[in-house]
C-alpha positions in Angstrom: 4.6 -11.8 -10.3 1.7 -13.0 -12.3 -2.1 -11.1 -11.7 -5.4 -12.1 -11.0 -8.0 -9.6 -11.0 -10.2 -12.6 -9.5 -7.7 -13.7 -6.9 -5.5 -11.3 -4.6 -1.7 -12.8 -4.1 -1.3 -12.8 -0.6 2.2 -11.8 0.8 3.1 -11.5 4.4 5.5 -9.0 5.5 8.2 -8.6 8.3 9.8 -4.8 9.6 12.0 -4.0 11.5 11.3 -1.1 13.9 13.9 1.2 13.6 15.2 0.2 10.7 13.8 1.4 6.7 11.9 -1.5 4.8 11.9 -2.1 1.1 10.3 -4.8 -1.1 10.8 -4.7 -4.5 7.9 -6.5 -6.6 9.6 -7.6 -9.9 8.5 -9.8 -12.3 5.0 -8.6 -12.9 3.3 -9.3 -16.1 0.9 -6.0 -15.9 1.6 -3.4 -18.2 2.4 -0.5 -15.9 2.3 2.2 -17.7 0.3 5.2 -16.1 -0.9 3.3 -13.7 -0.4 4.6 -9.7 -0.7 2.8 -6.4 -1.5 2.9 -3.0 -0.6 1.2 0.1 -2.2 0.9 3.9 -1.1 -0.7 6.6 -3.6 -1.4 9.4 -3.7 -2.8 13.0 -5.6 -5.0 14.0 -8.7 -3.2 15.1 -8.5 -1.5 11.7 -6.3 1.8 12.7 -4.0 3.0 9.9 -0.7 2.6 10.6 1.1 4.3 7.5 -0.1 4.8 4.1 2.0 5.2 1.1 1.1 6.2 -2.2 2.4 6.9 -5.6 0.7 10.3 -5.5 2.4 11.7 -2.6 5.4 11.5 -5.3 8.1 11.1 -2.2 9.4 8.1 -3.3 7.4 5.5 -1.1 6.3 3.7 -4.1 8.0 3.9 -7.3 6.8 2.2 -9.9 9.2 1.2 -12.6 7.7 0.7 -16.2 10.8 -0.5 -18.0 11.8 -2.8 -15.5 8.3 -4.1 -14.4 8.5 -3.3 -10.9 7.6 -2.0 -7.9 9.4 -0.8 -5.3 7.8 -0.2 -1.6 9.7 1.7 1.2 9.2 2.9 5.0 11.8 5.2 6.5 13.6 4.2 9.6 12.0 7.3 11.0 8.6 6.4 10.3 8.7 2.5 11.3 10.4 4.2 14.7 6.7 5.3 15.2 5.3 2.1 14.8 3.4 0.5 18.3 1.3 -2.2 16.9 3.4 -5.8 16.7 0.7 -7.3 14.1 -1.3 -5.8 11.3 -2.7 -6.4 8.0 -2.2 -4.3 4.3 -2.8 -4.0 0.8 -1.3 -2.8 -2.4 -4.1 -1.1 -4.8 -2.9 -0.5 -8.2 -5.0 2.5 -9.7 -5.7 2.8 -13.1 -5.6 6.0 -15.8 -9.5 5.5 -15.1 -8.8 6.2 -11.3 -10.4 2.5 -10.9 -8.9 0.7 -7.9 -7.5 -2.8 -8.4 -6.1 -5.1 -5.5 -2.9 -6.4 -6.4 -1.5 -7.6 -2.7 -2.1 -8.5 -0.1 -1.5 -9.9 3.5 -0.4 -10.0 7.4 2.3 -7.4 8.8 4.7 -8.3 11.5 6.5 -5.8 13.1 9.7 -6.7 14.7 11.1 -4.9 17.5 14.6 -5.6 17.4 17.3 -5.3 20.0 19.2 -2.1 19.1 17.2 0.9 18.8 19.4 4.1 17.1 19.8 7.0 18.8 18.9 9.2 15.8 15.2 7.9 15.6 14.1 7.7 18.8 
């Protein structure tokens, strides 16, 4: 995944309620070393939704220097909480500055599925 400081890649997303999420960004030609991230995801009327980050250090976003990627995740637990069907979200990478940088973004479909576990309801 090539960047653009001057043009955002936009990416559209589907999850599964119910079920955990994970994208895996690879092939990014950013050096990442020390840099973090952050990630909202937002209804429509501009509500967050969830918000993962690199800070919280529980594993939401991991960023992985030697293998130039990034890897976003959403529990099964937490996209069980999930009542908006559409959204919208970006990826901020932030620098050892503390400088924000866009690096994603796009539309968020949430899918309701047909089986809903017992153990997350």
């Amino acid at each position: 995944m090539g960047y653009d400081s001057m043009s955002i890649p936009k990416y559209n997303i589907e999850i599964r309620k119910y079920c955990k999420w994970t994208l895996v960004l690879s092939e990014i030609s950013l050096t990442l070393t020390d840099y973090g991230a952050i990630m909202q995801i937002r209804s429509k009327d501009n509500t967050e939704i969830i918000e993962l980050s690199t800070a919280d250090d529980n594993g939401r976003i991991v960023i992985d220097v030697a293998n130039s990627t990034i890897t976003l995740t959403i529990l099964s637990s937490e996209t069980a909480l999930f009542t908006d069907r559409e959204g919208k979200y970006d990826l901020l990478l932030i620098d050892s500055d503390g400088e924000y940088i866009p690096f994603l973004e796009g539309a968020v479909n949430i899918i309701e599925g047909i089986t809903i576990p017992e153990a997350v309801v």
